[in-house]
C-alpha positions as CSV (number, residue, x, y, z in Angstrom):
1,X,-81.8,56.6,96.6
2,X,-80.6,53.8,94.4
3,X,-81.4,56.0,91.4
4,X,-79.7,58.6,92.7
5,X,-76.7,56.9,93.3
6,X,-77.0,55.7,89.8
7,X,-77.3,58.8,88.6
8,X,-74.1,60.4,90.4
9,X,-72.3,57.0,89.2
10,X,-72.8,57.5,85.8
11,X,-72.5,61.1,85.2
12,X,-69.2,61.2,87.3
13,X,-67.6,58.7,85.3
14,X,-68.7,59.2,82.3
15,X,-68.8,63.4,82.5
16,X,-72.4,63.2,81.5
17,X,-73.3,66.8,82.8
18,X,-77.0,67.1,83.2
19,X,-77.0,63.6,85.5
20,X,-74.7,65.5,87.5
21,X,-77.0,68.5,87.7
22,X,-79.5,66.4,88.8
23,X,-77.8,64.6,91.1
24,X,-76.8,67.6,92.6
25,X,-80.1,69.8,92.9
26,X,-81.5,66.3,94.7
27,X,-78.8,66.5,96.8
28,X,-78.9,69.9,97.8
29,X,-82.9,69.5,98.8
30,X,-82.0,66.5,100.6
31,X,-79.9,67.8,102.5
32,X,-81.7,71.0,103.4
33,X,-84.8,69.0,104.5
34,X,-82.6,66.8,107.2
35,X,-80.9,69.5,108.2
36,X,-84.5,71.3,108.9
37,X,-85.7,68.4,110.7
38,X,-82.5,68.1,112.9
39,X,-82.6,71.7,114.0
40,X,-86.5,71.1,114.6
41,X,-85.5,68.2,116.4
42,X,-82.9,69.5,118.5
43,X,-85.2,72.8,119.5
44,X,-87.8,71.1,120.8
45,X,-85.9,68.6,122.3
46,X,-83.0,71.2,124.0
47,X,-84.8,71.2,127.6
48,X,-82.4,71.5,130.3
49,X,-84.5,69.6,132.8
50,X,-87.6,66.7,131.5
51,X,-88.3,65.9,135.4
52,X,-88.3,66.5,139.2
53,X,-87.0,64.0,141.8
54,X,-90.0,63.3,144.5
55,X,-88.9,61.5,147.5
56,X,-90.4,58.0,148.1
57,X,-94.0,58.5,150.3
58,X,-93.2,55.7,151.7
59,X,-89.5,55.9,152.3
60,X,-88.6,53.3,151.1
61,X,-85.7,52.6,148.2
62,X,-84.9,55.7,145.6
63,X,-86.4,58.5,145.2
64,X,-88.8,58.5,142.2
65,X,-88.9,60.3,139.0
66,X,-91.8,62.9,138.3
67,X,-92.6,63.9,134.7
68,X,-94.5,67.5,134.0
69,X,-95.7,69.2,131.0
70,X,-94.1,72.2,131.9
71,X,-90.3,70.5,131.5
72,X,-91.3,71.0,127.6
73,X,-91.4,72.7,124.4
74,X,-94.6,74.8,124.0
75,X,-95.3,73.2,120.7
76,X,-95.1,69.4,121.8
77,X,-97.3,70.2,124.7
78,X,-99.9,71.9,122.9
79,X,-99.9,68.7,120.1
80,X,-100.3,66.0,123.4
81,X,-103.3,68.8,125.3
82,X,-105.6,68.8,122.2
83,X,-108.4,66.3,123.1
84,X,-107.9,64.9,119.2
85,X,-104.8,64.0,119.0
86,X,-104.7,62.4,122.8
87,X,-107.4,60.3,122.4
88,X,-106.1,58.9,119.0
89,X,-102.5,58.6,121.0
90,X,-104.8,57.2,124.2
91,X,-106.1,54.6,121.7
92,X,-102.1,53.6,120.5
93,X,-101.4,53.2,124.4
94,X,-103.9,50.7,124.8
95,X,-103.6,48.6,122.0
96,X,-99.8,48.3,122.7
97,X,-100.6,47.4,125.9
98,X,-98.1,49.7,127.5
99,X,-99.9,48.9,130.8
100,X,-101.2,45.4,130.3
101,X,-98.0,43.7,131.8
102,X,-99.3,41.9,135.3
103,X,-95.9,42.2,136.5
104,X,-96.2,45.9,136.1
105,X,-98.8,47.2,138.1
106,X,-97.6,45.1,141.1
107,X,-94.3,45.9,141.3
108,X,-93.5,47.6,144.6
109,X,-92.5,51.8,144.9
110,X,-89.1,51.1,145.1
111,X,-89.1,49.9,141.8
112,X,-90.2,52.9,139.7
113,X,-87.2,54.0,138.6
114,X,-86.5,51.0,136.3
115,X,-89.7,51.7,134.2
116,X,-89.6,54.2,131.4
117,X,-91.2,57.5,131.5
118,X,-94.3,56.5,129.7
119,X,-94.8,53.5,132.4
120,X,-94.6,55.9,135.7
121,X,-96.7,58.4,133.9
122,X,-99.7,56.6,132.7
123,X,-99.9,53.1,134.7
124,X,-99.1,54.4,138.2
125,X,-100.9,57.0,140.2
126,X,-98.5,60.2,140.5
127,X,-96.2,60.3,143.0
128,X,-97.0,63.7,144.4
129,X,-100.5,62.4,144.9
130,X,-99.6,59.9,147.6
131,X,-101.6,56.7,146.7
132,X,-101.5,53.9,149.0
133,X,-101.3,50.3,147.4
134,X,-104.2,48.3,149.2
135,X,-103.7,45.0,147.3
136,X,-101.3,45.7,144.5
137,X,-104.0,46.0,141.8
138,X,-106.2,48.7,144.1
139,X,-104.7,52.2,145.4
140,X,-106.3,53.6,147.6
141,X,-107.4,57.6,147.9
142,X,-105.6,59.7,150.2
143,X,-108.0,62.1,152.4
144,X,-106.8,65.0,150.8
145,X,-105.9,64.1,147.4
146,X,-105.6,67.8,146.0
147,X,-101.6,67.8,145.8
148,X,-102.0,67.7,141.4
149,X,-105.5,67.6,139.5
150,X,-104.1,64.4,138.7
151,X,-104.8,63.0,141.7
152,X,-108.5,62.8,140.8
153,X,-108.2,61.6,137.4
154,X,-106.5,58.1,138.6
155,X,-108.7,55.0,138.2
156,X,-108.2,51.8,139.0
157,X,-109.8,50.5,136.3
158,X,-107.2,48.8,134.3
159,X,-108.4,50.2,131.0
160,X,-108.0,53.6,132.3
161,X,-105.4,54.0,135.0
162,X,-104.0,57.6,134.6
163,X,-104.0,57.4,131.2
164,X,-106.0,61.0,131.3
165,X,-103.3,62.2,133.2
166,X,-101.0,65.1,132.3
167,X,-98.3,62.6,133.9
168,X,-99.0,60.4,131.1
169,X,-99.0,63.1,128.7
170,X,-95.4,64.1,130.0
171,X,-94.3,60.6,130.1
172,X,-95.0,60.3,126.4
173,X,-93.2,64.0,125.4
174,X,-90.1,62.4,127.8
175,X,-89.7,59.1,126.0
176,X,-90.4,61.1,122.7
177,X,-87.2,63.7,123.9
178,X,-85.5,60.7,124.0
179,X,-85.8,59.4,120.9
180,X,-85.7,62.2,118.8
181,X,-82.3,63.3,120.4
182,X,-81.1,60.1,119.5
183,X,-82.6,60.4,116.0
184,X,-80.8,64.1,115.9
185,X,-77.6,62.5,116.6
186,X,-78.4,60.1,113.6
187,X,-79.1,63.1,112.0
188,X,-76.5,64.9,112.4
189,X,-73.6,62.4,111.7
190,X,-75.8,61.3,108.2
191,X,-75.6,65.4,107.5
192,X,-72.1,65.5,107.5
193,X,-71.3,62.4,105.3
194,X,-73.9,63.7,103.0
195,X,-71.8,66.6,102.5
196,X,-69.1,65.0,101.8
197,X,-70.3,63.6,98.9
198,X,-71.9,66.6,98.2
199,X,-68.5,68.5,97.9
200,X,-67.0,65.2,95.7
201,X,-70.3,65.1,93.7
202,X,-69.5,69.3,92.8
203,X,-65.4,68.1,92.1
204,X,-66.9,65.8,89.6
205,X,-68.6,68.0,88.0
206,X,-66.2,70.5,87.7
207,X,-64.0,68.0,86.4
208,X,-66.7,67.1,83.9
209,X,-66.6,70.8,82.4
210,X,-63.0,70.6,82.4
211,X,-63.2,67.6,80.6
212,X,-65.9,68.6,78.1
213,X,-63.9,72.1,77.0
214,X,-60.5,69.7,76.8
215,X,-62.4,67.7,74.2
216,X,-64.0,70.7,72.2
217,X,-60.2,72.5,71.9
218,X,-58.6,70.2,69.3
219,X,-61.3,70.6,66.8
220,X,-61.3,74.8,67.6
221,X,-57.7,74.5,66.8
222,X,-57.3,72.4,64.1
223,X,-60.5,74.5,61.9
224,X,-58.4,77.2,62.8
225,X,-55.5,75.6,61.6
226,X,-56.5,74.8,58.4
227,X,-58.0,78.6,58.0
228,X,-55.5,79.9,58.5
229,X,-53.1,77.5,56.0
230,X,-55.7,78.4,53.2
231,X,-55.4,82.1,53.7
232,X,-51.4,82.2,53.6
233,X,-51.1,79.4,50.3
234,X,-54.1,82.2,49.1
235,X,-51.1,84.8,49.5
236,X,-48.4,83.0,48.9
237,X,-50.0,81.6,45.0
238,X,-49.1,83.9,42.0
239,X,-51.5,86.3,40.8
240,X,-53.1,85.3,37.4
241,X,-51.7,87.6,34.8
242,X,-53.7,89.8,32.8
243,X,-54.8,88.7,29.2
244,X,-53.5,91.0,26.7
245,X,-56.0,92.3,23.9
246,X,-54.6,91.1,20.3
């Protein structure tokens, strides 16, 4: 970028016209690419709805916040279902120890809603499911857990919790909608002062063609000039007379 910059410096102020091409084509790509992304961004992102509100089991405090694959693009869920790429993303849970905070996994139901949608999806057992908390590292097994196939995926061992869970899955796509509609509004602010420049960077140039033909006129005009003086004192001179024979 710095090179670029340099680049659009230099032939802007100095009219130097193939630094200004340059600078332009990279420009024009540039901004084509983040404007790709941005839409991309924004289409997968553009989901009206990225959870349901479940009532408290127990009744007690707010209600809690339910996260489903379905809230989502197609394309996101189909990346975070392929056993490949969720066990590699399974593996970045655990080493960031998204669920390794004591505090976390005893914090009462009432609580839920100030964790972020990865927390409630893959450290908790769904909500739907309706898990009783024996000791607050244990939960215990309703008698009919078939509410979500969720429900039987829960362990209580820490290293797994629901981290096979489609829960956890949708937690990750909902924190991911998140950020990427905050990088799209990044996005699209940088797009517009990008061109900006873009339109001063095509004045310059223009300006450098001006500026370029301005210099070349005087030397068209004064070979024409002098031409055109040689041709009239041509005219204008006497004629030699013709010798005479003796």
């Amino acid at each position: 970028m710095f090179l670029l910059a340099m680049a659009g410096f230099i032939g802007s102020c100095w009219a130097v016209r193939w630094l200004l091409w340059i600078y332009l084509f990279v420009m024009f790509v540039l901004i084509l690419t983040l404007l790709a992304f941005t839409t991309f961004a924004l289409a997968v992102t553009s989901n009206e709805s990225n959870h349901e509100t479940l009532n408290n089991p127990k009744d007690v405090g707010p209600s809690i916040h339910q996260y489903q694959l379905s809230y989502y693009s197609g394309w996101l869920t189909q990346m975070v279902q392929k056993e490949k790429n969720w066990k590699k993303i399974e593996s970045c849970l655990k080493d960031a120890g998204v669920c390794a905070s004591p505090d976390l996994r005893f914090l009462p139901d009432f609580l839920y809603r100030q964790l972020n949608p990865l927390q409630v999806g893959c450290c908790k057992p769904p909500a739907v499911c309706q898990y009783t908390n024996v000791n607050g590292s244990v939960w215990e097994e309703p008698l009919n857990a078939t509410a979500s196939p969720d429900c039987e995926l829960w362990s209580n061992d820490p290293a797994d919790l629901c981290l096979a869970c489609s829960t956890c899955k949708a937690g990750l796509l909902a924190n991911l909608r998140r950020d990427w509609s905050k990088v799209a509004l990044v996005n699209v602010s940088l797009l517009a002062f990008l061109l900006v420049i873009y339109a001063l960077a095509c004045c310059a140039s223009h300006d450098a063609s001006i500026k370029r033909r301005s210099a070349r006129l005087p030397h068209y005009h004064r070979y024409h000039h002098d031409h055109q003086y040689e041709r009239e004192n041509l005219k204008s001179s006497p004629s030699p007379l013709p010798e005479l024979p003796i």
